[in-house]
FIKEKOL-936446 format. One record per residue (C-alpha): residue in three letters; x, y, z. Coordinates in steps of 0.05 Angstrom, whole numbers, padded with zeros to 5 digits, always signed. Layout:
ALAXYZ...
***
This chain:
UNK-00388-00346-00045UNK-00458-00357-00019UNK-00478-00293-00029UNK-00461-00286-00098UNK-00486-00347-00113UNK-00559-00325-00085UNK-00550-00263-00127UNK-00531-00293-00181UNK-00468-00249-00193UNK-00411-00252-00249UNK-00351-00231-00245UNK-00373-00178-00301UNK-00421-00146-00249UNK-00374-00154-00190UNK-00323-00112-00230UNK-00376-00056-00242UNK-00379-00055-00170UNK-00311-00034-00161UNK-00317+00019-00217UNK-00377+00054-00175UNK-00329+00062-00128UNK-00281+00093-00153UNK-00286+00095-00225UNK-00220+00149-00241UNK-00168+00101-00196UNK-00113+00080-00243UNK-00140+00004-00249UNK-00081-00024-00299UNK-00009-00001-00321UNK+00020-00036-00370UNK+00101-00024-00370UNK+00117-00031-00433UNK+00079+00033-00462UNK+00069+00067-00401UNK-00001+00070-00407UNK-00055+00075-00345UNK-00129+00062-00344UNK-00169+00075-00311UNK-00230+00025-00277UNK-00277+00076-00317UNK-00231+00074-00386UNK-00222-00006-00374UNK-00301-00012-00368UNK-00306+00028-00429UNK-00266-00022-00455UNK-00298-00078-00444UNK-00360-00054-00466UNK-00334-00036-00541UNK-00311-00106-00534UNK-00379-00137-00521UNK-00419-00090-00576UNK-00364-00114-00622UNK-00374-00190-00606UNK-00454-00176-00600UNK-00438-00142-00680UNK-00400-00214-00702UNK-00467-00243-00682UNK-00437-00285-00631UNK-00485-00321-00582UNK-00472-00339-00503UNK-00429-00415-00504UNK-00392-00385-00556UNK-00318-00389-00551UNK-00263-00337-00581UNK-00190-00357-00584UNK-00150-00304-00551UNK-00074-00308-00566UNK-00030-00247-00549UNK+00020-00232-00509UNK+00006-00203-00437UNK-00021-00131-00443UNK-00086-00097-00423UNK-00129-00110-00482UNK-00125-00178-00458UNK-00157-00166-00399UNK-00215-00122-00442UNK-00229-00182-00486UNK-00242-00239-00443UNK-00288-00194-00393UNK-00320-00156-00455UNK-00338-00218-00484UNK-00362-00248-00422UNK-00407-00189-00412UNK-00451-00218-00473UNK-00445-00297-00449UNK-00380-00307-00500UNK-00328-00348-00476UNK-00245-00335-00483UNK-00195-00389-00503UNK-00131-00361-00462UNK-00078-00387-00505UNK-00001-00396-00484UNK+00033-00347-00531UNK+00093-00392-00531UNK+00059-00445-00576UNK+00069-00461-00643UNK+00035-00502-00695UNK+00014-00572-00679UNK+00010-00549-00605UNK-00027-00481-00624UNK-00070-00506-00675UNK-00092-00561-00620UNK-00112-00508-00580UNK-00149-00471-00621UNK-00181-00532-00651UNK-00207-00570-00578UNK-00243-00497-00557UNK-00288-00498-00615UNK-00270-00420-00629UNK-00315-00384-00677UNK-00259-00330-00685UNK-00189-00319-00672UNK-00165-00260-00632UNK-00085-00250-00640UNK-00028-00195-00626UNK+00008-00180-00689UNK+00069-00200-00658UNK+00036-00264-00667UNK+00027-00258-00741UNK+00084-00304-00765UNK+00052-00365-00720UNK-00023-00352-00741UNK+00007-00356-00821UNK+00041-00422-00809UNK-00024-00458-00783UNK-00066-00420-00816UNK-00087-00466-00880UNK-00102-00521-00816UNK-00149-00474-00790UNK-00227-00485-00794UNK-00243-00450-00864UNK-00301-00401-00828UNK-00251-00379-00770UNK-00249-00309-00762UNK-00188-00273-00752UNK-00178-00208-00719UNK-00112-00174-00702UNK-00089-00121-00655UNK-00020-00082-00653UNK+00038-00054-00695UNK+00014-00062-00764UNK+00080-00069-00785UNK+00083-00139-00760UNK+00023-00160-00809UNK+00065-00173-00868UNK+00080-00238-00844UNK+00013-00258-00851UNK+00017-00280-00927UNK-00053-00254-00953UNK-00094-00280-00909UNK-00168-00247-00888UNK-00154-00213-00832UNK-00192-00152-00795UNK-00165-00094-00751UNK-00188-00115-00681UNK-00158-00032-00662UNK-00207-00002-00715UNK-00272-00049-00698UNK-00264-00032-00625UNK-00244+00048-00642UNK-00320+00049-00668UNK-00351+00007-00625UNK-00397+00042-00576UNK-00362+00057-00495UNK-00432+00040-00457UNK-00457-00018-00434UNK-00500-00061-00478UNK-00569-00066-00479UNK-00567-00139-00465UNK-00586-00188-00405UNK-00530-00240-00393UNK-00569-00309-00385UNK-00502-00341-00343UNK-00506-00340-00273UNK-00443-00350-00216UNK-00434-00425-00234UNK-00439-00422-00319UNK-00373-00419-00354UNK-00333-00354-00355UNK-00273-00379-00393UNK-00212-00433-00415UNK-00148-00438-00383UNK-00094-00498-00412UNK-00060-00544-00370UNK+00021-00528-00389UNK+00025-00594-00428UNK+00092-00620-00387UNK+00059-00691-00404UNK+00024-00689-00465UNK-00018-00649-00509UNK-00053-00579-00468UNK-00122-00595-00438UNK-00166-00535-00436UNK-00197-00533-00371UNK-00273-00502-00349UNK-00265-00435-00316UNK-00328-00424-00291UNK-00354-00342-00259UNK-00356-00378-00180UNK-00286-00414-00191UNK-00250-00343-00218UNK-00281-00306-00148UNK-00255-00372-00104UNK-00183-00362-00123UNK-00173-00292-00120UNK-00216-00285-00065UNK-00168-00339-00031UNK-00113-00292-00048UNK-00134-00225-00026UNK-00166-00238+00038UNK-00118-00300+00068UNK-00052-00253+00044UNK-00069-00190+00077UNK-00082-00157+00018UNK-00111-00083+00016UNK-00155-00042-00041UNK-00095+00012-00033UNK-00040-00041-00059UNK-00007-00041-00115UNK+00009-00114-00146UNK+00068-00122-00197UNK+00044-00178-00246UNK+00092-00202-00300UNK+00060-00271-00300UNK+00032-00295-00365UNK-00037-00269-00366UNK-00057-00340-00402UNK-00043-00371-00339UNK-00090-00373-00280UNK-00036-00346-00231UNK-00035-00285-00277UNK-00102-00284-00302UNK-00137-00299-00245UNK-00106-00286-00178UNK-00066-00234-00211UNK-00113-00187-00240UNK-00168-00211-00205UNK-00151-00175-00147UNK-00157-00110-00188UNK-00222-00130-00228UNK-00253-00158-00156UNK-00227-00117-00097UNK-00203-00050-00135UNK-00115-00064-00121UNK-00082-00030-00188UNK-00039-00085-00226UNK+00027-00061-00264UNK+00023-00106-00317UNK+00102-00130-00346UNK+00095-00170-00420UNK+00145-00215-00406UNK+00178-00229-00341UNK+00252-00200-00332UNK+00299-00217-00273UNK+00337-00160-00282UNK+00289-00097-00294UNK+00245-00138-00231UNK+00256-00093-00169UNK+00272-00025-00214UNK+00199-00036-00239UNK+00171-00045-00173UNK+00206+00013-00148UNK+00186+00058-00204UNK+00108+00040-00193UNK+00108+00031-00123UNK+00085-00038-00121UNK+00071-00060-00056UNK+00050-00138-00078UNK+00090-00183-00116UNK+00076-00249-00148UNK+00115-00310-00173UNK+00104-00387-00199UNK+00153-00437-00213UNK+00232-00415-00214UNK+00227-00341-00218UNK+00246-00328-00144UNK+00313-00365-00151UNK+00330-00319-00216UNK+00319-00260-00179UNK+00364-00292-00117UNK+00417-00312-00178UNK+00416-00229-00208UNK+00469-00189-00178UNK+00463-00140-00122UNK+00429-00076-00144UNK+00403-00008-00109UNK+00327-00027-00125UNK+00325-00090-00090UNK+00332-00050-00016UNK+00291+00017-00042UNK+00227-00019-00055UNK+00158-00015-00015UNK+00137-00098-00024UNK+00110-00122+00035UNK+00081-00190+00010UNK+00106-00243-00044UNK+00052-00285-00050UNK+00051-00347-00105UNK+00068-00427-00117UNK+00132-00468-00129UNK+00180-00422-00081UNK+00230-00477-00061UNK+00248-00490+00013UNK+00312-00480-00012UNK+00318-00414-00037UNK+00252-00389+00018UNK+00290-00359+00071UNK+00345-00330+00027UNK+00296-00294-00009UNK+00260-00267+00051UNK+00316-00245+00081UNK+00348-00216+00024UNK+00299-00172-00020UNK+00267-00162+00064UNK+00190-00193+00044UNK+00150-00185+00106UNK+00102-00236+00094UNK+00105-00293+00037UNK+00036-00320+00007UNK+00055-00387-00014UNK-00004-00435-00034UNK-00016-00497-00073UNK-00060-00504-00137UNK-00087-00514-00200UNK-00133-00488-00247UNK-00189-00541-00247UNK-00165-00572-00176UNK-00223-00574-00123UNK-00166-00580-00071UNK-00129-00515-00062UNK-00084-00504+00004UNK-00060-00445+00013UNK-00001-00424+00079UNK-00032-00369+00105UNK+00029-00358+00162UNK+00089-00361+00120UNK+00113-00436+00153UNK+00177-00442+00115UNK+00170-00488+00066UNK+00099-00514+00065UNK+00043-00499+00010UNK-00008-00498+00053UNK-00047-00529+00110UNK-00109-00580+00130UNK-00130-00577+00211UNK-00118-00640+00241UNK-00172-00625+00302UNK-00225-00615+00247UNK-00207-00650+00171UNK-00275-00654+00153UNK-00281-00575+00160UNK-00244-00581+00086UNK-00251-00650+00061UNK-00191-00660+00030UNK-00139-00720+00038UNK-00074-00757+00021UNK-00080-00815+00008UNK-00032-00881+00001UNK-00005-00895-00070UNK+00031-00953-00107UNK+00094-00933-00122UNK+00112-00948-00190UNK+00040-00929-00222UNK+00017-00882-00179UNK-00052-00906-00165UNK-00087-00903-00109UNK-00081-00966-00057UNK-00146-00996-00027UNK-00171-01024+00039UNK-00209-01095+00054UNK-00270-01046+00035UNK-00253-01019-00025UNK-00238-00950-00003UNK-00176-00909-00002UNK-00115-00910+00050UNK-00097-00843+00089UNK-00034-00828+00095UNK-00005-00816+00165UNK+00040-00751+00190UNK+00094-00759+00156UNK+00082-00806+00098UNK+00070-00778+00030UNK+00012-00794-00017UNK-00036-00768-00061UNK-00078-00711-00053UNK-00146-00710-00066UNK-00208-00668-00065UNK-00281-00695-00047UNK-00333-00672-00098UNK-00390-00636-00090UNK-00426-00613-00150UNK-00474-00576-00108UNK-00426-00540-00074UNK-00389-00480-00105UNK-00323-00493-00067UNK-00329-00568-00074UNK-00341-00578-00154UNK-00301-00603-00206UNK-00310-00576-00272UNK-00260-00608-00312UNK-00237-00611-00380UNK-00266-00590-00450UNK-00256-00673-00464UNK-00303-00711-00426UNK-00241-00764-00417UNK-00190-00729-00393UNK-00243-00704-00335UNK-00261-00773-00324UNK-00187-00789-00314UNK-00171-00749-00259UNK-00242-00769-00215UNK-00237-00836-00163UNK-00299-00858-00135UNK-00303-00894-00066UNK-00246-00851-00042UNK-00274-00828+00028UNK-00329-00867+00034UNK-00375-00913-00017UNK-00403-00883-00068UNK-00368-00812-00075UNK-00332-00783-00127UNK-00257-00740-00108UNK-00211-00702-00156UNK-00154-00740-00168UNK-00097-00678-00163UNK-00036-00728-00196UNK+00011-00695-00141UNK+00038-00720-00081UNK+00052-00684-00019UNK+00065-00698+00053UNK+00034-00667+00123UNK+00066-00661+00180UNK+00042-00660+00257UNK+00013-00606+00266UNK-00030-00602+00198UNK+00023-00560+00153UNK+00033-00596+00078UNK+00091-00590+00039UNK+00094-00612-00033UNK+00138-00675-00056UNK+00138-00676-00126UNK+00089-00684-00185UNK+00075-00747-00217UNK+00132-00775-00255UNK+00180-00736-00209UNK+00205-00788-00172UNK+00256-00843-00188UNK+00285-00906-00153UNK+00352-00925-00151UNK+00396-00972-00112UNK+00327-00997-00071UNK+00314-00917-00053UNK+00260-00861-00083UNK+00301-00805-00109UNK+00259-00745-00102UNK+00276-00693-00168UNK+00249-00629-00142UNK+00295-00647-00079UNK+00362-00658-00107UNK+00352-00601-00159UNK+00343-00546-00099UNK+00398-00575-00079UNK+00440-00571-00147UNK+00412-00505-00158UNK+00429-00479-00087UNK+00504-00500-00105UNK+00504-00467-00169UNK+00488-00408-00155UNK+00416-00418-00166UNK+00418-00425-00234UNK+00376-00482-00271UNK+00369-00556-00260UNK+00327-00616-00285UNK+00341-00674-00254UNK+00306-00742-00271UNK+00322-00818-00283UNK+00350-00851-00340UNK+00354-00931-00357UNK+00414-00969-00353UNK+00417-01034-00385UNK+00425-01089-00339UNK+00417-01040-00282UNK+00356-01040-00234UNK+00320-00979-00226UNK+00336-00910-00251UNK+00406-00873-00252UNK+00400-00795-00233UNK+00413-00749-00291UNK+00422-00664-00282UNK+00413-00624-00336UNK+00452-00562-00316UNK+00452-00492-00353UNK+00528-00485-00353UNK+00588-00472-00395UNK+00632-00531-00385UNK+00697-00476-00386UNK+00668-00453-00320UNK+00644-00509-00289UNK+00686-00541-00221UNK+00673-00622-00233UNK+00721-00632-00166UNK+00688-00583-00123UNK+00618-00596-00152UNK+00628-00665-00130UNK+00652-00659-00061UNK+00595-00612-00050UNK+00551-00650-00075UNK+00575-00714-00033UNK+00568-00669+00033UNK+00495-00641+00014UNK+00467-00711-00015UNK+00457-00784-00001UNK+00498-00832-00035UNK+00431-00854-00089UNK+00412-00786-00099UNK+00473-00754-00125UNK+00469-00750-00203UNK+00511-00806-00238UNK+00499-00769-00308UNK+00510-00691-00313UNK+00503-00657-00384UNK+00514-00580-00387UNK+00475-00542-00439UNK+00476-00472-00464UNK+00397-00469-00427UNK+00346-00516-00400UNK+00281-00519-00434UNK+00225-00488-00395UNK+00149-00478-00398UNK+00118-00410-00402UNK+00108-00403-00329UNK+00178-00421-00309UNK+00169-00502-00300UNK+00224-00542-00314UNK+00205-00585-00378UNK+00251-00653-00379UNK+00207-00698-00429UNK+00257-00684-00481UNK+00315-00695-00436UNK+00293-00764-00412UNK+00280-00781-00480UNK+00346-00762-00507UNK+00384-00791-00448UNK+00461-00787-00441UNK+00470-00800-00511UNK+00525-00755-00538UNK+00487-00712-00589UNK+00502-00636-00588UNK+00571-00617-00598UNK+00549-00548-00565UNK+00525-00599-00503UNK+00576-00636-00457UNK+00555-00702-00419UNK+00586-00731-00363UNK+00586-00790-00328UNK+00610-00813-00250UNK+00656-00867-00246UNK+00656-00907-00191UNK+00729-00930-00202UNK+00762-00867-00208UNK+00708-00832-00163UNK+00704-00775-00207UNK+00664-00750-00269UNK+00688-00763-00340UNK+00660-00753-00410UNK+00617-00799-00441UNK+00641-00807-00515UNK+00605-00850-00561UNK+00659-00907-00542UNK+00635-00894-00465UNK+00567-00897-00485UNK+00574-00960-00522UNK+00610-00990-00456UNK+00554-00974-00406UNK+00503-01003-00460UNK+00527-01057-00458UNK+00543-01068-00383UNK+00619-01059-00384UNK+00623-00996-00341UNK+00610-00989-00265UNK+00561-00942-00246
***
């Protein structure tokens, strides 16, 4: 980090270091066509991409939208463009018009950048766009009659023309300017686009390759969205940074998984969020025991499903770590201790000078001594982690938000000592002993009932675990008259195949009296973000309302000890404080 930061690198020149080296090694496969480039043909790439954005008269600070699903041109654009001081808007392909156009709208984009598949979405917000937004497309042209006459340019026959060597151009941005915009999923709200800057894309896959025991020879299967830093960044990073090839997947899929990784010989895998419980919940197949994986590495594998995993698809070493994409505060488990995210040395915490710290319950915020400043937590007690800033310090910074509030919101001063500033991370975790910290839920992920904290991400390993692994939300609803919040599951489950009796004595064994769920509703599916995190703002808003007749909801009855449907004449009763929960 020091170094490139006395040189003044980019990640633009850092990758042109790895082509030197050797410029004809396959650099990216993308499954779906079969295609391979090469470091030399992705270079040449990325060049016709920045004489194309140097053509549109584009200046450095300038921001395109990019919105496409994952494939190699992708990859092209947003390091083209940054090889001429443009920056990329990485936007989640799974949006759609107020969420999209917000998007676009907060990055200030001169130009839109879209895969045709797209075309239908770009038409519906198109008359909301800015009226000078340029539009360029890429892919089958057969998809571009959904477009409905608007101006739109062939992104395919700009960069066919465009010249293959490097432009005659000095880039003024140095390791610490702005490199691109990654968006916070939007589980609570509207997407924030957060500041990638050239030093903070080298940190995190850095991180990756060198505390993983990755190697330039490897071979890492990505199918992580590439709008996402876990795809964007410590995926392919490790190819544009330290030379691995990446297979590149468009879409992730449980069931092709382990034939892919067989059929390019991945050595490296990656996952976020559920994905390693839908691989555990696929049935038994050849590929999963022929493969050459040695290392998983990624965020959100549950204790729960950790050791199956291991020990079933045989993963010599798992990479787990902790993270976000503007967080100052990264752990990462560098020994594979089942079940922790990462670890913070007790002999020497100011060698990384980050902290939990004790929180009020209910609002989450951060509790104060006779001095003003913040309570650590002990071993053992969970609280909030935090991150000291530094803005002097590459490692240390913060760079926040495109909104100047939504940066502010997530900064505490007089956290470690008066007058400094920390990164708030919204997340609480707990450490143990010996230093190892394992992660407790995220904020709003917690719920009290009958005088005890139900943890979600708990019970729902759990739930999952007995279900086969299939998907859970778990969270709190309101009951009139009724203190605290009852524990709801959203299970994906046909209600023909579902077990209520055995379900329940299972669940009686493998939970504590307050945690097991009083409402169940089984649904068809259960919604999810684009990088495989359970979304459950709808489902607390909706409740156990009967709504759906495709949806079935149930509720426990004390009385009877058993569950039973909640019809509208149910739900009636426990409004108004007639049943027994």
């Amino acid at each position: 980090m020091y170094r490139n930061l006395q040189n003044r690198s980019t990640i633009p020149a850092l990758f042109a270091q790895m082509v030197a080296l050797h410029p004809d090694k396959p650099a990216l496969i993308y499954e779906a066509t079969g295609e391979i480039w090469s470091f030399r043909e992705l270079q040449e790439r990325c060049h016709a991409v920045a004489h194309w954005a140097l053509a549109e008269g584009w200046a450095e600070g300038d921001v395109v939208a990019l919105y496409m699903e994952s494939q190699p041109l992708m990859v092209a654009l947003w390091v083209g463009l940054s090889m001429v001081g443009v920056e990329a808007a990485l936007i989640n392909h799974n949006l759609r018009q107020h969420s999209l156009l917000h998007c676009v709208t907060v990055s200030g984009a001169r130009a839109m950048v879209f895969g045709t598949e797209m075309s239908e979405a770009v038409s519906e917000v198109s008359t909301s766009l800015q009226p000078d937004m340029a539009l360029f497309s890429s892919g089958d042209q057969e998809d571009e009659g959904k477009l409905c006459g608007l101006r739109v340019q062939s992104l395919d026959a700009l960069l066919d023309g465009s010249p293959k060597h490097p432009p005659d151009y000095m880039l003024r941005k140095e390791f610490n300017d702005r490199l691109f915009y990654i968006y916070t999923s939007g589980t609570t709200g509207m997407p924030k686009a957060a500041v990638v800057v050239h030093s903070r894309y080298y940190r995190i896959a850095a991180s990756g390759f060198h505390s993983f025991g990755l190697r330039r020879d490897d071979i890492i299967y990505n199918c992580l969205p590439l709008y996402h830093s876990a795809g964007a960044i410590m995926g392919v990073g490790q190819c544009l940074l330290f030379g691995l090839t990446a297979v590149i997947r468009r879409k992730f899929s449980a069931s092709r998984f382990w034939d892919d990784c067989v059929k390019y010989n991945c050595t490296v895998i990656q996952y976020i969020g559920e994905i390693c419980r839908y691989l555990l919940a696929q049935p038994v197949r050849p590929s999963e025991a022929h493969h050459r994986v040695r290392i998983a590495f990624g965020n959100g594998l549950r204790p729960s499903v950790w050791k199956e995993f291991v020990q079933r698809f045989r993963i010599r070493r798992v990479g787990e770590f902790y993270g976000a994409t503007e967080c100052n505060c990264s752990l990462i488990n560098i020994d594979g201790k089942v079940g922790a995210c990462g670890f913070s040395s007790r002999i020497f915490p100011t060698f990384y000078p980050i902290g939990l710290f004790r929180v009020q319950e209910e609002t989450r915020d951060l509790l104060r001594d006779s001095h003003g400043l913040c309570i650590p937590c002990l071993p053992g007690e969970p609280g909030m982690l935090v991150g000291h800033i530094n803005k002097t310090d590459s490692l240390r910074r913060f760079d926040g938000y495109l909104d100047l509030e939504s940066t502010n919101q997530k900064i505490a001063h007089n956290v470690f000592r008066k007058g400094d500033s920390a990164y708030i991370s919204g997340d609480l975790l707990v450490m143990d002993e010996d230093g190892y910290i394992y992660f407790r839920d995220r904020s709003g992920d917690t719920f009290r009932w009958r005088g005890e904290n139900v943890s979600t991400t708990e019970v729902e390993g759990v739930l999952s675990g007995l279900l086969g692994h299939t998907d859970v939300a778990v969270y709190g609803v309101s009951v009139p008259g009724v203190e605290g919040k009852a524990g709801m599951a959203a299970i994906a489950y046909g209600i023909d195949q579902f077990d209520f009796d055995s379900f329940l004595i299972a669940v009686q064994k493998a939970l504590p009296s307050y945690a097991r769920p009083i409402f169940l509703r089984l649904m068809p599916s259960v919604d999810t973000t684009g990088t495989f995190k359970i979304q459950k703002i709808r489902l607390q808003r909706e409740g156990y309302k009967p709504r759906d007749q495709s949806e079935n909801i149930f509720f426990l009855n004390s009385r009877s000890r058993c569950y039973e449907a909640v019809t509208d004449e149910v739900y009636n009763s426990i409004m108004e404080g007639k049943v027994c929960l």
